[in-house]
C-alpha positions as CSV (number, residue, x, y, z in Angstrom):
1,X,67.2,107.2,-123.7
2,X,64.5,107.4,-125.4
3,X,61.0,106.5,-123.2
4,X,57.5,105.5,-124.2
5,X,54.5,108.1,-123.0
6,X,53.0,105.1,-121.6
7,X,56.0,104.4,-119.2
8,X,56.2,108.2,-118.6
9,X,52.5,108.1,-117.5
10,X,52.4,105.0,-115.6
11,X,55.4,107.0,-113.7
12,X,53.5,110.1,-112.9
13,X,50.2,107.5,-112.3
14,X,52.3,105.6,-109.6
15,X,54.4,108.5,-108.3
16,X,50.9,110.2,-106.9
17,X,49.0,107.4,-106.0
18,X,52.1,106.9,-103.5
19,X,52.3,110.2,-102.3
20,X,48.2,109.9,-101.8
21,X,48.6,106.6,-100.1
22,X,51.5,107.7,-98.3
23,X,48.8,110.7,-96.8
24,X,46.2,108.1,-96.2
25,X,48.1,105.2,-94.5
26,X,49.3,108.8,-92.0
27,X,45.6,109.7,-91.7
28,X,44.6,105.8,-90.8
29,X,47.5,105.7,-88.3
30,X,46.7,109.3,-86.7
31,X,42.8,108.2,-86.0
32,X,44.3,105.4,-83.8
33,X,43.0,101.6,-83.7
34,X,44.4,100.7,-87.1
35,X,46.7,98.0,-85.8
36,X,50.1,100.2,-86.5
37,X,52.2,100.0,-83.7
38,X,54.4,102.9,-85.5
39,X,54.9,104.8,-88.5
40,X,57.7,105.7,-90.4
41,X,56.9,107.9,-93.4
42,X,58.4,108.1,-96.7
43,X,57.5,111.4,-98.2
44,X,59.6,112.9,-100.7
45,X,61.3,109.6,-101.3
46,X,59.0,107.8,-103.5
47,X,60.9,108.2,-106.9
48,X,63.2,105.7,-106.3
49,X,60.3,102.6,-105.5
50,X,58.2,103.9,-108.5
51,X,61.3,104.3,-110.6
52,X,62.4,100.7,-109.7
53,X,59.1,99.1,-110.1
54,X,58.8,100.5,-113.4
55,X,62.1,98.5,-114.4
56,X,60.4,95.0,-113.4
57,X,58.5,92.2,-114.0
58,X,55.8,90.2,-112.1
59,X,58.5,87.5,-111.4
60,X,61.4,89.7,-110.4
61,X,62.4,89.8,-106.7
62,X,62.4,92.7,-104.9
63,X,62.9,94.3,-101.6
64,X,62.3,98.1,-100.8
65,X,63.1,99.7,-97.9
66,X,61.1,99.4,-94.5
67,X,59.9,102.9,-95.1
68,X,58.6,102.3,-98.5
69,X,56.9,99.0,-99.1
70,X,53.5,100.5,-99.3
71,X,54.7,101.1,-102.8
72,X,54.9,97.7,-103.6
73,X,51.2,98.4,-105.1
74,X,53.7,99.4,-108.3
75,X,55.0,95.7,-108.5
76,X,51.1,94.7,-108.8
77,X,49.8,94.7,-105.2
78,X,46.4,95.7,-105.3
79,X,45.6,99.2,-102.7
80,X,43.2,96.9,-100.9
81,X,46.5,94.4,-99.8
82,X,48.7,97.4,-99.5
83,X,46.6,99.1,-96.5
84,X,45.9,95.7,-95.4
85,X,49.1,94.9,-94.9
86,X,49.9,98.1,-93.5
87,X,47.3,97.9,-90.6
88,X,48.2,94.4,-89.7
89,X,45.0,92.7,-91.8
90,X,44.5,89.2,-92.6
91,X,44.8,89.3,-96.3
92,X,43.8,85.7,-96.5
93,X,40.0,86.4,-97.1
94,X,41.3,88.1,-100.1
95,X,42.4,85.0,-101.1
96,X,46.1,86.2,-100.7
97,X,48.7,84.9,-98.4
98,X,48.3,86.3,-94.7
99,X,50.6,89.1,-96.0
100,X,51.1,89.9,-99.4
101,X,54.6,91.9,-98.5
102,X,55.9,87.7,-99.0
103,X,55.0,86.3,-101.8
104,X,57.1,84.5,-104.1
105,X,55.0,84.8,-107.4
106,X,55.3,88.5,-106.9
107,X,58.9,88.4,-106.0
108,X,58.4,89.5,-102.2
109,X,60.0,87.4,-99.9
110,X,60.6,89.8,-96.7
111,X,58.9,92.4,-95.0
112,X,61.0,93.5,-92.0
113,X,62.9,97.2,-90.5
114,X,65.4,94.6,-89.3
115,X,68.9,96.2,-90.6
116,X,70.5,94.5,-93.9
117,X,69.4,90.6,-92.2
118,X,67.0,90.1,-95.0
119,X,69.6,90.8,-97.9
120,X,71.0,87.5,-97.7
121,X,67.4,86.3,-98.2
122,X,66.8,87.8,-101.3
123,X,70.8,86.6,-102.1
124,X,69.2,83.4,-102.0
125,X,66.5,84.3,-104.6
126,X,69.7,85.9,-106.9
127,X,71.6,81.9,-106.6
128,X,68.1,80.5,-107.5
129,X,68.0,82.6,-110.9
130,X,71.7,81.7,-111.9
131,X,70.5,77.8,-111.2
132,X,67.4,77.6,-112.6
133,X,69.7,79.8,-115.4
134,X,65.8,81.8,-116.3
135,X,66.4,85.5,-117.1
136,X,64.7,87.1,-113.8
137,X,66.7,89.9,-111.8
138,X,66.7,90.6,-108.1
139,X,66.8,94.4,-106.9
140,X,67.7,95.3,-103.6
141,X,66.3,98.6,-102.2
142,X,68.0,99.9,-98.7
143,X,68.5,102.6,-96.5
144,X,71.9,104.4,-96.5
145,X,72.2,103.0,-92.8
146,X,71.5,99.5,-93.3
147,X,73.7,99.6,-96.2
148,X,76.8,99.3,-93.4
149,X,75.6,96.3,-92.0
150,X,77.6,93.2,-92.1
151,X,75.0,90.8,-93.7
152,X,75.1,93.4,-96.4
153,X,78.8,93.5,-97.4
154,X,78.9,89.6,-97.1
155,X,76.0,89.8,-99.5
156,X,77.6,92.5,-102.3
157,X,81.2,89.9,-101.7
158,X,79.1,86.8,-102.5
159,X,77.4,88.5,-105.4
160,X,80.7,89.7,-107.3
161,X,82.3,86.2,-106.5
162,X,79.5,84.6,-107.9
163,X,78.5,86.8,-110.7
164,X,74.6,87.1,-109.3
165,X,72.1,88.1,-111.6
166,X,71.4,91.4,-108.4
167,X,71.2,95.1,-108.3
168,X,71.7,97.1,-104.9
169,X,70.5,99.7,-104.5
170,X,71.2,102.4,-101.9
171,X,68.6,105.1,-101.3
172,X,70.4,107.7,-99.4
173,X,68.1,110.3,-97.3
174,X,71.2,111.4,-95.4
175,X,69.9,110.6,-92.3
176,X,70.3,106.6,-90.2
177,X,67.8,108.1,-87.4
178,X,69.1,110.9,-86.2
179,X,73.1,109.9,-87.3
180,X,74.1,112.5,-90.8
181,X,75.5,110.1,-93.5
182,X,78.3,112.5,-93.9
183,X,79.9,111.7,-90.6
184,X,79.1,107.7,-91.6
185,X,80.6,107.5,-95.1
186,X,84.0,109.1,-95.6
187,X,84.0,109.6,-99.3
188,X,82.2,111.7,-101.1
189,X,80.0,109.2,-103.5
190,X,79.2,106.1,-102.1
191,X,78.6,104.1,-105.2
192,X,82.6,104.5,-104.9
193,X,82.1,101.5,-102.0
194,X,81.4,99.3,-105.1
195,X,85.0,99.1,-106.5
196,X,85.7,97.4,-103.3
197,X,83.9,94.3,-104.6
198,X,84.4,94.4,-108.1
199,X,81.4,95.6,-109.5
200,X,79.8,99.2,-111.2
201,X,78.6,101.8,-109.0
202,X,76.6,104.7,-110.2
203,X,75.1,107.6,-108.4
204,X,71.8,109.1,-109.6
205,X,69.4,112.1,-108.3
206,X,66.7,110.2,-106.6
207,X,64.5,112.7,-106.8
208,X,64.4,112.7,-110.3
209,X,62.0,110.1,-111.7
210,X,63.5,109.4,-115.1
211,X,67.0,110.1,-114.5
212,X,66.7,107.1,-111.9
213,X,64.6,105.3,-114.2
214,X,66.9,105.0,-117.1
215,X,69.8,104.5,-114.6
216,X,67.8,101.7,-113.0
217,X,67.1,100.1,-116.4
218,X,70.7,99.9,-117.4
219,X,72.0,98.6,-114.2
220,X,68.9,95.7,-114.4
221,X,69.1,95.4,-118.2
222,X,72.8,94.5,-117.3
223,X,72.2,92.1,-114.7
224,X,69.4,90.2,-116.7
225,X,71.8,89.5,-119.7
226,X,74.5,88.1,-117.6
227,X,76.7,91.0,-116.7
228,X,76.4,90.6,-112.9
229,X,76.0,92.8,-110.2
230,X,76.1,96.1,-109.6
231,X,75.4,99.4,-106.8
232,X,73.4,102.0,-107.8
233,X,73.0,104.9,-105.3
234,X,69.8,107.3,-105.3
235,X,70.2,110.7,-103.1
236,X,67.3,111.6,-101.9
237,X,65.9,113.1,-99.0
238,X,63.5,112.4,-95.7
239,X,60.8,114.8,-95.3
240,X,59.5,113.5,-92.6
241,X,60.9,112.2,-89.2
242,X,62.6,108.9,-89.1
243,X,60.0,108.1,-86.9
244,X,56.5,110.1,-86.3
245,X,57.2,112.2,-83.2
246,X,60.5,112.3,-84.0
247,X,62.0,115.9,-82.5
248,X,64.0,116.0,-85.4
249,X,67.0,118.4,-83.5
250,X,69.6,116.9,-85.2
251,X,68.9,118.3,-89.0
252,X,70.3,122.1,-89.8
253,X,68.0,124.9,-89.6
254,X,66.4,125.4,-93.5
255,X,67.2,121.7,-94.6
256,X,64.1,120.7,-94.4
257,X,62.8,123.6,-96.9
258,X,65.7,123.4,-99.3
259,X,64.8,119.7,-100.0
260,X,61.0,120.5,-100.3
261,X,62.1,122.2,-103.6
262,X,63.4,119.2,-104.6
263,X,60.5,117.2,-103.9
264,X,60.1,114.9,-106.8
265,X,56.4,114.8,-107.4
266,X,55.9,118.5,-108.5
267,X,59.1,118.2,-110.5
268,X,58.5,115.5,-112.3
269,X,54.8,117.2,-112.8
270,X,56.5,120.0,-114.1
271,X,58.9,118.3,-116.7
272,X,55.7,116.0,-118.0
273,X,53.6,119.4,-118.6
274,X,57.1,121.1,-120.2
275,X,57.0,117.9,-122.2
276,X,53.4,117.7,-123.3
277,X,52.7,114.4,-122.4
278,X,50.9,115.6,-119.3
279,X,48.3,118.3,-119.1
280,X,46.8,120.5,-115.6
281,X,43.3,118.7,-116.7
282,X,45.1,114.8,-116.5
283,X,46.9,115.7,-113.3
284,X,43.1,117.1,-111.3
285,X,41.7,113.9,-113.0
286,X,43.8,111.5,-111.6
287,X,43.8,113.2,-108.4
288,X,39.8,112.5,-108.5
289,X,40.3,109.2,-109.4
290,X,43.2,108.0,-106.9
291,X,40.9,109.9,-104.1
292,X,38.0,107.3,-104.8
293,X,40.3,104.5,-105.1
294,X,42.1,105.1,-101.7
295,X,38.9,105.6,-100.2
296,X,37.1,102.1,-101.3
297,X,40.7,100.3,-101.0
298,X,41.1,101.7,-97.4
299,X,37.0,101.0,-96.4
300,X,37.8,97.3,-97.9
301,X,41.0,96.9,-95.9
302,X,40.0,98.0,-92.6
303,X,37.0,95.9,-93.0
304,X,39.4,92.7,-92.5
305,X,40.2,90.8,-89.8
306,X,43.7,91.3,-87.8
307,X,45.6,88.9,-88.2
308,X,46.9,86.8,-85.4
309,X,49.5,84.7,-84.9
310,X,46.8,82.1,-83.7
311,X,45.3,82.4,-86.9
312,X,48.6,82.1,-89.1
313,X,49.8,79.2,-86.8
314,X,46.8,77.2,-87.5
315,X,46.6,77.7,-91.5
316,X,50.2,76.7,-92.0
317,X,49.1,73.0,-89.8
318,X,46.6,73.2,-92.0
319,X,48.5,73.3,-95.6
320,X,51.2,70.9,-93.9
């Protein structure tokens, strides 16, 4: 598949303003005060997101996983809403909604760590397509543990009966907690759970940024013109604790470092410069330029309110 130097640069573009914002949103949380109640990074997992993101419009629906929605500045978000959002901000003096993780007009209808509830939800957005019979897609984004859940598998059966203009999608970090995916999923590629409804599954190396974007594409490209669902699986990996503090006693000595060769930032750095559409003098001025951007988007953020349900209550009475 042939793909535009523009696409390959917003990639890259994205792909390290995540990783920078993913180091930022750890430094706000570390400093204490910033309204997280917890944090559950997503280093080394940010192909997938950008890779999706790439693949979509505005109007598109979307959910990424609880771990990732800070890169939902890819479907349009601005850095400012992101860390906003993040540190439990009232976004409304942005003139956004209270949250900008739900908004229809950009697709985002939950933000939750809930496990597989919200699927239905953006189900819902999937029947609304096939009604309104407009050529919008919906892409689900989830963890390989919530991926078990009931509300999930009621979801993939609905979509397949009804032929449901949806992609799931199954990023796989091999790890629900502290619980291997190995000892969860008996087979040995879990796109292979998608013959059980009816639909195409495909696996894909989530840590490679175009191999999952042209995957991606041809799974959404599908689903847009009609050909219904389908399960696309990314293995990836968690670099980080499921949780910060996390003891982490239940991975194998060396995982950890294997993976970090793997990490899909550098790589995909690498293969851009082997390419030529990317040079060492883009790369440190970008760098310079995402640094000054996180830095007025995070002074901007913090500078808002928190929101409170008090607040949130009295708006809605308000718009009734």
């Amino acid at each position: 598949m042939e793909i535009a130097n523009d696409k390959l640069l917003e990639m890259h573009r994205n792909l390290l303003t995540s990783r920078r914002l993913g180091e930022k949103l750890y430094e706000i949380f570390c400093a204490g005060g910033s309204g997280m109640p917890w944090i559950h990074r997503g280093i080394g997992e940010e192909a997938i997101p950008i890779a999706v993101c790439a693949n979509l419009r505005k109007d598109d629906y979307l959910k990424l996983t609880f771990r990732l929605d800070y890169c939902l500045f890819a479907k349009g978000l601005s850095l400012t809403e992101v860390i906003a959002s993040e540190c439990m901000r009232d976004c409304s003096e942005l003139g956004r909604p209270r949250s900008p993780y739900f908004d229809p007009d950009f697709g985002l209808l939950a933000h939750t760590g809930a496990g597989g509830e919200e699927i239905p939800i953006y189900l819902g957005s999937a029947i609304s397509i096939m009604l309104k019979k407009t050529d919008q897609v919906c892409v689900c984004v989830m963890g390989d543990g919530f991926a078990s859940r009931g509300p999930v598998h009621e979801s993939m059966v609905m979509a397949a009966s009804w032929n449901l203009p949806i992609v799931f999608m199954i990023q796989n970090n091999q790890y629900g907690m502290g619980t291997s995916a190995k000892k969860i999923y008996k087979m040995k590629d879990i796109s292979d759970r998608a013959k059980a409804y009816g639909f195409p599954g495909e696996t894909v190396d989530g840590n490679d940024v175009i191999a999952t974007y042209e995957v991606v594409k041809k799974h959404i490209d599908r689903a847009r013109n009609g050909g219904g669902p389908s399960l696309v699986v990314g293995e990836t990996y968690r670099l980080a604790g499921h949780y910060e503090g996390d003891p982490q006693i239940y991975r194998p000595k060396g995982e950890i470092d294997e993976w970090w060769k793997k990490d899909p930032l550098p790589r995909y750095q690498k293969r851009l410069l082997e390419m030529g559409v990317l040079t060492e003098k883009d790369i440190a001025e970008l760098e310079s330029t995402i640094k000054v951007q996180m830095e007025d988007a995070t002074k901007s953020a913090l500078a808002l309110p928190f929101a409170s349900y008090e607040n949130h209550l009295k708006t809605a009475i308000d718009e009734l």
